[in-house]
KETORTOR-247071 format. One record per residue: x, y, z of N, C-alpha, C in turn; residue in three letters. Coordinates in steps of 0.05 Angstrom, whole numbers, plus 5000, padded with zeros to 4 digits. Atoms other than C-alpha are relative to their C-alpha. Layout:
// residues N
XYZXYZXYZALA/...
***
This chain:
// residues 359
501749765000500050005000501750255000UNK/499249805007505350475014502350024981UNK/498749935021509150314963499050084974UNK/501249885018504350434915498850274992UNK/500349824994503051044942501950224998UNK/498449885008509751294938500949974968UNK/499850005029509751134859498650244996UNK/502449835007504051564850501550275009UNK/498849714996507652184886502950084981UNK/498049975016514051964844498750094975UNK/501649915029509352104784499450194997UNK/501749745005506352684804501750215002UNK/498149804990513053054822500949974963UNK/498150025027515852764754497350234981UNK/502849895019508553114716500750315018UNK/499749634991510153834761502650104987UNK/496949875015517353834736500150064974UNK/499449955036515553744657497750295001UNK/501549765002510454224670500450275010UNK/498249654986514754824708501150004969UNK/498849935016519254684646498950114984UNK/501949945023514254754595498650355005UNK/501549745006511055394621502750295011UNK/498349835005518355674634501150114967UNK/498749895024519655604561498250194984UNK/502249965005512255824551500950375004UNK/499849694988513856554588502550184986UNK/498049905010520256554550499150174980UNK/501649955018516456584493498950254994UNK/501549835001511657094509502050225009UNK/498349764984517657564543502150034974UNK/498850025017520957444471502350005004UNK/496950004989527757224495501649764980UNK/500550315017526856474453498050094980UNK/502349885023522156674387500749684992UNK/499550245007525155994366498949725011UNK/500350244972522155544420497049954987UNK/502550114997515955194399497349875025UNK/502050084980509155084436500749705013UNK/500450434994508554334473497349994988UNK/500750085008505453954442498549765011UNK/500650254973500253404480500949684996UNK/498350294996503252774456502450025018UNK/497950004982509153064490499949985021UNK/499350014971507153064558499049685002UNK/499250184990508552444599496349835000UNK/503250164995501851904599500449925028UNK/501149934975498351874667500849685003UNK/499550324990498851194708497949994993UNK/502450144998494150664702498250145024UNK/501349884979490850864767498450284996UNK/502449775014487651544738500249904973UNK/501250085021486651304670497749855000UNK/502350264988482250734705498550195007UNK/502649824996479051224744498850284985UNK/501549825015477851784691498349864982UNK/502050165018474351214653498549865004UNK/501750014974471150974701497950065014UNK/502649785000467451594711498850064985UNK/502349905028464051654652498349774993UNK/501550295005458551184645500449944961UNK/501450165018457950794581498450054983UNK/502049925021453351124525499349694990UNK/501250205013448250584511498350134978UNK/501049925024445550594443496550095008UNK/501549855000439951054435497249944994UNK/501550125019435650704395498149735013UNK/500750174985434650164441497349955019UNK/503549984987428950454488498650134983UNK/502349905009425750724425499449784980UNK/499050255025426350044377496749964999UNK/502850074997418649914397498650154987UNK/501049755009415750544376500349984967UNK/499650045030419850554305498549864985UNK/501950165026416949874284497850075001UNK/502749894997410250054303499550094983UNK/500949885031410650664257501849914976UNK/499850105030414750314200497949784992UNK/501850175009409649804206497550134984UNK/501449795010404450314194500250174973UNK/498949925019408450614138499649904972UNK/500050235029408049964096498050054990UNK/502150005006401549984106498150114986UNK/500849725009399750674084500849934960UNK/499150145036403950414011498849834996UNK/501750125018399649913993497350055002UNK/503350045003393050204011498850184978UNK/501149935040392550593941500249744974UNK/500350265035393549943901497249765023UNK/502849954991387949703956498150004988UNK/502549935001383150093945499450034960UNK/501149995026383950143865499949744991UNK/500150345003383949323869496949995004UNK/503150044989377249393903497950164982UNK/501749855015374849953853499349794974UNK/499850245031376649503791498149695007UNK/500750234997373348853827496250085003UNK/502249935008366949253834498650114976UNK/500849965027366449463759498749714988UNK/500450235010366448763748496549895014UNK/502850014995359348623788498650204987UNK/502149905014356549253761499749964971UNK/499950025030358249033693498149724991UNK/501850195012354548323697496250095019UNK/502849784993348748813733499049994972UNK/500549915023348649113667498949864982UNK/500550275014348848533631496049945002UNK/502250184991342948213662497050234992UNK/501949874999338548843663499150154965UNK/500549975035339248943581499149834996UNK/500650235007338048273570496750015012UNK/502549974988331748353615497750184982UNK/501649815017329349023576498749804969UNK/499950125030331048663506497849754996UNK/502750265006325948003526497650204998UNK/502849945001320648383545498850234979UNK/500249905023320448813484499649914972UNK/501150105016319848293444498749794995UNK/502650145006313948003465497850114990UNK/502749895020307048133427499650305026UNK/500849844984304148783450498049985013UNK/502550114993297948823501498150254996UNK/501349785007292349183491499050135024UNK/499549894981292149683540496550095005UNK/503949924991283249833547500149875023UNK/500350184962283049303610501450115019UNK/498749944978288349543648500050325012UNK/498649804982288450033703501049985016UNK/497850004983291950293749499949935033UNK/499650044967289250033817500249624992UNK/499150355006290149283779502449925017UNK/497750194977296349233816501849864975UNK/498250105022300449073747500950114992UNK/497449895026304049693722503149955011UNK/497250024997310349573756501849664990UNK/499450195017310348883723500350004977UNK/499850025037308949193659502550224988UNK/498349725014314449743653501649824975UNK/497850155024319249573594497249824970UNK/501550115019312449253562498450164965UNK/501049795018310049463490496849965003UNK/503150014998302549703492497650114987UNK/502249865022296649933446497750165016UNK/502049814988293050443466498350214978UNK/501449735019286950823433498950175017UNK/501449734988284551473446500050284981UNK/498749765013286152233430500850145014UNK/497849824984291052713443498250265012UNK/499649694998289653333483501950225003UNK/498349905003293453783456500850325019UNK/499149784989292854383492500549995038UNK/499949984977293954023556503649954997UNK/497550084999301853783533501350205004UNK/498550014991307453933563502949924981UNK/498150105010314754013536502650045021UNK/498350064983320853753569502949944987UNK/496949955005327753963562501450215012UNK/500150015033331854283518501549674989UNK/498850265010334153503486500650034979UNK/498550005033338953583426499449744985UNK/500250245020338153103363501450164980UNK/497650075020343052953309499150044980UNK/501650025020340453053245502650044978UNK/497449955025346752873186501650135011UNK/497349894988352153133234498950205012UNK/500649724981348053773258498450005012UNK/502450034971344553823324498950175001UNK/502449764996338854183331498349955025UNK/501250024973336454323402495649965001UNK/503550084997327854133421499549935018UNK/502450164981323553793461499149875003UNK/502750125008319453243475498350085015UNK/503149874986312753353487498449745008UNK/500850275001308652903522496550115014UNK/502749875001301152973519498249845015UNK/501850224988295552643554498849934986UNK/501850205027291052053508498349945019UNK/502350084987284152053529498649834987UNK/502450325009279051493528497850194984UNK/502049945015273751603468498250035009UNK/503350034996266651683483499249824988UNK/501650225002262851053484501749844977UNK/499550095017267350683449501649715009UNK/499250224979268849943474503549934990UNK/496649985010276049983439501550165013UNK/498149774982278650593476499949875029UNK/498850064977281750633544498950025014UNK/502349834966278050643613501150285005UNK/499049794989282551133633503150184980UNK/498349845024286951743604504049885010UNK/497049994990295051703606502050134977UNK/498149785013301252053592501849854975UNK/499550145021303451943524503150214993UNK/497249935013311652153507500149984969UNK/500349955028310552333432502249944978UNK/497850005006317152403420501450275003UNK/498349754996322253033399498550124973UNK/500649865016320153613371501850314997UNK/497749795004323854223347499050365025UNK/501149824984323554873383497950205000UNK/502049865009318555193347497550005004UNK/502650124988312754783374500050125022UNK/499849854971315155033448497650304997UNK/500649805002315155703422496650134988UNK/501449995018308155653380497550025032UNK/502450054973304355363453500150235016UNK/499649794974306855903495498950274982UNK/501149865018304156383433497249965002UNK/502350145003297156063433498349985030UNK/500649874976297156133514500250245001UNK/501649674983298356873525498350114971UNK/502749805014292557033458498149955012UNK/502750044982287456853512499449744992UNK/501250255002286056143498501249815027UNK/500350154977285055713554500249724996UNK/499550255005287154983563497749874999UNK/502550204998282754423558499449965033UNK/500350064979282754243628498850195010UNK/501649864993279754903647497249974990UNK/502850015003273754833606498849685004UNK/501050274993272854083621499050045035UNK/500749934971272954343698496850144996UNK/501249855000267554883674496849884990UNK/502350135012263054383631499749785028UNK/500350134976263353883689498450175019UNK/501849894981260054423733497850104988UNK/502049965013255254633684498049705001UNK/501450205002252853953675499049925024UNK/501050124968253153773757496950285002UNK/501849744995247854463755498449834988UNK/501950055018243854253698499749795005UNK/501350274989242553543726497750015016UNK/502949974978236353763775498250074977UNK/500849895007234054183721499549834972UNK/500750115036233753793646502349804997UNK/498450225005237453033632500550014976UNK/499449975020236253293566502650104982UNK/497949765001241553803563502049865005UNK/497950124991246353333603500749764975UNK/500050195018245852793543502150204976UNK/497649755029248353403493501849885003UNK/497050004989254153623540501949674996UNK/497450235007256452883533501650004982UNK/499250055025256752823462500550234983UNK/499649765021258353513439503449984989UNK/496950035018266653293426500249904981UNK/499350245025269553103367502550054996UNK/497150124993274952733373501749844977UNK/499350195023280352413316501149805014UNK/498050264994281951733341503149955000UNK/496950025005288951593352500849655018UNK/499350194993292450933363503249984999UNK/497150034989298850903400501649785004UNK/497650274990305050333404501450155018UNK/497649774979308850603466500849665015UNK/498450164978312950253521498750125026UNK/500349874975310950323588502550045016UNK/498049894990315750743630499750115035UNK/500749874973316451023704502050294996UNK/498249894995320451613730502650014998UNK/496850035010327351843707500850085031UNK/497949934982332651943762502450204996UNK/498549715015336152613748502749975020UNK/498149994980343152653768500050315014UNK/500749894983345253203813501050314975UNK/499549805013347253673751497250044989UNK/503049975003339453723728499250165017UNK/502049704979335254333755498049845004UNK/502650244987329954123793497050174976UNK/501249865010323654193756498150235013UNK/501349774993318454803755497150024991UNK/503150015015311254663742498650334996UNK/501149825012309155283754500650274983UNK/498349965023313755613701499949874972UNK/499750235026312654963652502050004987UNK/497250135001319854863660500349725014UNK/499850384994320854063656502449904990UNK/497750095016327753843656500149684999UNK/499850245011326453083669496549945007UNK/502850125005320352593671500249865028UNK/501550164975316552543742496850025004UNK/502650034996310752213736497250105007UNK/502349904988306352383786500150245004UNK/500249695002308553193780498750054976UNK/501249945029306953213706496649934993UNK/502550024994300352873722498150185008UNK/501449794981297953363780500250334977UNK/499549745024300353903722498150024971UNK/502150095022295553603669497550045013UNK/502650024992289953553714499649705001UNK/500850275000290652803719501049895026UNK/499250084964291252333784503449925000UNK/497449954993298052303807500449574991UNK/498850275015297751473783499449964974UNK/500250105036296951583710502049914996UNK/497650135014300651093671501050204979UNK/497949885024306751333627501549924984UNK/498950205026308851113556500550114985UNK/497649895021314251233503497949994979UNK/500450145036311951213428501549984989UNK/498649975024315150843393499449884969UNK/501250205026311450713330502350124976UNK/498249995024315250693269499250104981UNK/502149895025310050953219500550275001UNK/499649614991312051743219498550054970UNK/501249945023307652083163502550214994UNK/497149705007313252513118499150175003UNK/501049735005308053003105500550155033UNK/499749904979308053083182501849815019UNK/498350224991314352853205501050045042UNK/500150054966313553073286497549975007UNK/498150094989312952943331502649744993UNK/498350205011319152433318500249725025UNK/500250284972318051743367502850035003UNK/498050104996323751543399501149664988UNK/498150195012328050963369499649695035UNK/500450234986326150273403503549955016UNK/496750134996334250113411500550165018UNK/498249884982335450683455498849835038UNK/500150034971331850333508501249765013UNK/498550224987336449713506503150075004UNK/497449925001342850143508499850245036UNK/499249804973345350533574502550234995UNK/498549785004349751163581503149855005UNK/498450175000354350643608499949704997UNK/499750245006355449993572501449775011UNK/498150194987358449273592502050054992UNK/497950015023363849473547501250205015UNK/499649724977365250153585501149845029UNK/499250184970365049673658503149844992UNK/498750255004370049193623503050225000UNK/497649734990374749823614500250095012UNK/499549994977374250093679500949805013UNK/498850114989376149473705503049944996UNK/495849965003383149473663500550135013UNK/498349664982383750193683501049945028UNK/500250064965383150003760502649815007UNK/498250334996387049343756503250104992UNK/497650045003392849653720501150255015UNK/498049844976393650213770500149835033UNK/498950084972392749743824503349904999UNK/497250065007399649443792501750165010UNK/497349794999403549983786500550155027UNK/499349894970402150363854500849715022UNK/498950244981403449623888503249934996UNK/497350085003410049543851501550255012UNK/498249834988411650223870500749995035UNK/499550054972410950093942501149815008UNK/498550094997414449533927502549985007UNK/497749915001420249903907501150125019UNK/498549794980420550383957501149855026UNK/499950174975420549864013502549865008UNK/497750195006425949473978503350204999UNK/498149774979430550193981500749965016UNK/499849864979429550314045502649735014UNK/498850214990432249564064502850044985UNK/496549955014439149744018500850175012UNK/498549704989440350404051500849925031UNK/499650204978439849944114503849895001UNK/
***
């Protein structure tokens, strides 16, 4: 013990002596007596004993790696990370696998239109509307007699048509077809008949024909109806006239039966009391005619157009087995989908496979 003790003071006398020398040559220096004398330099002075080297190292704990109490956390969020890269090839995997159901939707529901169009037509006198059968019969072709009233129709648009490369904006007009008087061929009841497209000149001609003072039909049908409820106490004679005072030209319609369109959200809503009609609802256009809000509603599409009078123009049977979007359309959305699910999956492939090189 005390010899080890007297090493240690032999050390520390030998470390005061290089160090008087050193800061005598140091002062020389600065008192410029030696200009020649270089600084010390720390390799030069004498290395310490073991015994403080141990204990200056000693004292310093150990730097444990850093990373260590946060290693849990990291994976967590690189796990999360991965995750985040493949959920755009995901979700356009799942977009593309749902084109594919709405495409054999499609399928099925053309194929559906296309049978029942080309079964015989029915004759539409028996059926009304508390039968409990028009929603069986939509898509069905159906004969209907009656006549038009014209000054109760209604035009709905504006609907462009093609005519040899140039479109010319119109209308269709769709009129109500009343049941004949006494006639066991005509309809029990009236309904809304879709004529077809007509140009804009007809619009402009009805709304001409309203403000010269002429009044629709439905007003004076309201007005003869109360004349006749009067004149019933008073003379059955009179009421026999009022029946038979119309005269009517027969008309015989091929239409499709139809329901309500579904407007997307770019469509104005309509405006009855304006007789602005941008699409076809039923039971508004009804209550607008003067008819009960369950009149049946049907296309024409007869084929017979007289040249001399070539509108209204029916609509074209074929448009009602075609959609705005085809199976053919679905079948390309699903490439589209499928081959960006690829490419954003390979890219998050890539990036993943980086990150593990830079590792």
């Amino acid at each position: 013990m005390g010899r080890s003790c007297r090493s240690k003071m032999a050390v520390a006398a030998s470390i005061s002596r290089a160090l008087t020398r050193k800061l005598r040559v140091v002062e020389g220096i600065s008192s410029g007596r030696n200009n020649s004398v270089s600084l010390p330099r720390p390799w030069d002075l004498p290395p310490l004993p073991p015994c403080y080297s141990s204990f200056s190292t000693s004292a310093v704990p150990e730097s444990q790696p850093a990373s260590s109490s946060q290693a849990p956390g990291n994976e967590r969020r690189s796990g999360w990370s991965k995750l985040f890269l493949f959920l755009p090839g995901a979700l356009t995997f799942g977009l593309g696998t749902w084109q594919i159901f709405r495409r054999q939707d499609k399928i099925k529901m053309l194929e559906y239109r296309q049978k029942r169009l080309e079964m015989e037509p029915l004759m539409f006198n028996g059926i009304s509307p508390s039968d409990g059968k028009l929603d069986s019969l939509e898509f069905r072709r159906v004969k209907c007699k009656g006549f038009f009233d014209e000054k109760r129709s209604i035009y709905l648009g504006p609907r462009s048509r093609s005519i040899s490369g140039v479109t010319e904006n119109g209308y269709f007009v769709i009129t109500p077809l009343m049941p004949i008087p006494n006639s066991t061929e005509s309809m029990q009841l009236p309904i809304l008949v879709n004529r077809g497209w007509v140009p804009r000149s007809w619009k402009d001609r009805s709304v001409e024909d309203l403000q010269s003072g002429k009044q629709p039909l439905a007003t004076s049908s309201v007005q003869d109806s109360e004349r006749s409820s009067w004149w019933r106490f008073w003379s059955s004679k009179r009421q026999k006239v009022e029946v038979n005072v119309p005269a009517v030209n027969p008309t015989e319609v091929v239409g499709v039966v139809r329901g309500s369109e579904k407007p997307s959200i770019f469509v104005p809503a309509n405006d009855p009391s304006s007789c602005q009609w941008f699409y076809v609802d039923v039971p508004a256009i009804a209550r607008a005619t003067g008819l009960p809000e369950n009149t049946v509603y049907i296309e024409d599409i007869n084929e017979n157009v007289n040249p001399s009078n070539p509108y209204p123009v029916p609509k074209d049977v074929n448009t009602l087995i075609r959609s705005s979007v085809m199976p053919q359309d679905h079948l390309n959305y699903t490439l589209t989908w499928y081959s960006l699910s690829a490419a954003v999956t390979f890219m998050a492939f890539k990036r993943l496979r980086t990150k593990k090189n830079h590792r």
